[in-house]
N, C-alpha and C positions, 0 to 999 in steps of 0.2 A: 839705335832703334831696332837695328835686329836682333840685340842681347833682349829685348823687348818680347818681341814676337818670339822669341827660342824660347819665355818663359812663359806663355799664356800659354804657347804649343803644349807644353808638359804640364801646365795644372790643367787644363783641360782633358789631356792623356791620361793623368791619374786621376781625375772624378768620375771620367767617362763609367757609365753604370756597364755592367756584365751584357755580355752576349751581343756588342754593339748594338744595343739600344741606347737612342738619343732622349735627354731631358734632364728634369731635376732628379734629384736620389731624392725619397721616399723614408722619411724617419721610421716610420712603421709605427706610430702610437694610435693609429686608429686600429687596427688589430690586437692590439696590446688591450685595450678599451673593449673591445667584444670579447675577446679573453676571458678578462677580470671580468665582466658582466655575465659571463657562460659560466665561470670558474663558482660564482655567486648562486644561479639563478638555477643550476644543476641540481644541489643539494635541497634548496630548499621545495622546485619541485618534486623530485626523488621523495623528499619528507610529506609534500600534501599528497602524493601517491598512495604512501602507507597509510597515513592517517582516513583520507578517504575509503582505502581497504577495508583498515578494521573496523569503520562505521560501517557500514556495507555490510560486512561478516556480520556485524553485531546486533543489525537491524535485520537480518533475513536468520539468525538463531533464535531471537523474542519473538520473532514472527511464527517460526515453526512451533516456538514454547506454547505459544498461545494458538494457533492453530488445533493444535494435541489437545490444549484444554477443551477447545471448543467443538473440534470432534467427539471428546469424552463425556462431553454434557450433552450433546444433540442425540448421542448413542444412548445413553440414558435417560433422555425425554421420552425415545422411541419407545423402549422398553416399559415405561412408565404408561405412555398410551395404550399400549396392546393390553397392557392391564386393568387398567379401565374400558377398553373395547370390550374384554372379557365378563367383566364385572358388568358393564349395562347390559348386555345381553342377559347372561344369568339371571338378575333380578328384573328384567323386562317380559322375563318367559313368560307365559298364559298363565305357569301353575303358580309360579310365585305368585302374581298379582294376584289367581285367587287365593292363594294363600294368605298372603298379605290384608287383603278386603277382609275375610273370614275372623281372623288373628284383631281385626280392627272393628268388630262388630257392623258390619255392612250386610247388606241382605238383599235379596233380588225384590225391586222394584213389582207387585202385582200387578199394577195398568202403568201404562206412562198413557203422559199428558202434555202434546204440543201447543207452544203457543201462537197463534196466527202474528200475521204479519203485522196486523194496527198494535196486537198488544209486544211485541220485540222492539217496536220504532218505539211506542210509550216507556218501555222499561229501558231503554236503551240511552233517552234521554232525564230521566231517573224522573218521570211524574206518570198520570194517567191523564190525558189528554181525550 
């Protein structure tokens, strides 16, 4: 019986885990398993990283393209207005119009002739009442 006990003494001795800590030894395959899961999940985040990027990039360089376009054209609406600003003054001035009237065979009016109130409501609603 004590050949017994002198051999449980020693397997017990040599399983004993490091640094006298008491219990079972630890395979380690659940670390081995986040590993291989890390060793996986690294690269392919790494990859939706880049690809995110160069969406990103590629969306804020069409944005700028067009951007430039659309400052290029607002710039050139501007311009385009002032030139018409210019142009309806010009031909709005006093002398054109009389120019214009003269050039169109119009002539000044000798009397004018208002029409009272009964005859604007009768013409207004297109009879004589």
């Amino acid at each position: 019986m004590a050949a017994i006990a002198q051999r449980v003494a020693s397997v017990r001795r040599e399983k004993a885990l490091p640094n006298g800590s008491h219990g079972a030894r630890r395979t380690g395959r659940r670390k081995s398993r986040a590993r291989g899961a890390f060793r996986l999940a690294a690269p392919v985040l790494a990859l939706g990283f880049v690809f995110l990027y160069v969406a990103l990039y590629a969306n804020l360089t069409a944005t700028s393209y067009s951007r430039t376009r659309i400052v290029a054209a607002c710039r050139q609406e501007r311009i385009t207005n002032e030139r018409l600003k210019v142009e309806y003054i010009r031909r709005s001035s006093p002398h054109n119009v009389m120019a214009a009237a003269q050039s169109a065979g119009m002539v000044y009016a000798s009397r004018y002739e208002y029409l009272g109130r009964s005859e604007r409501i009768a013409s207004a609603r297109g009879g004589n009442r």
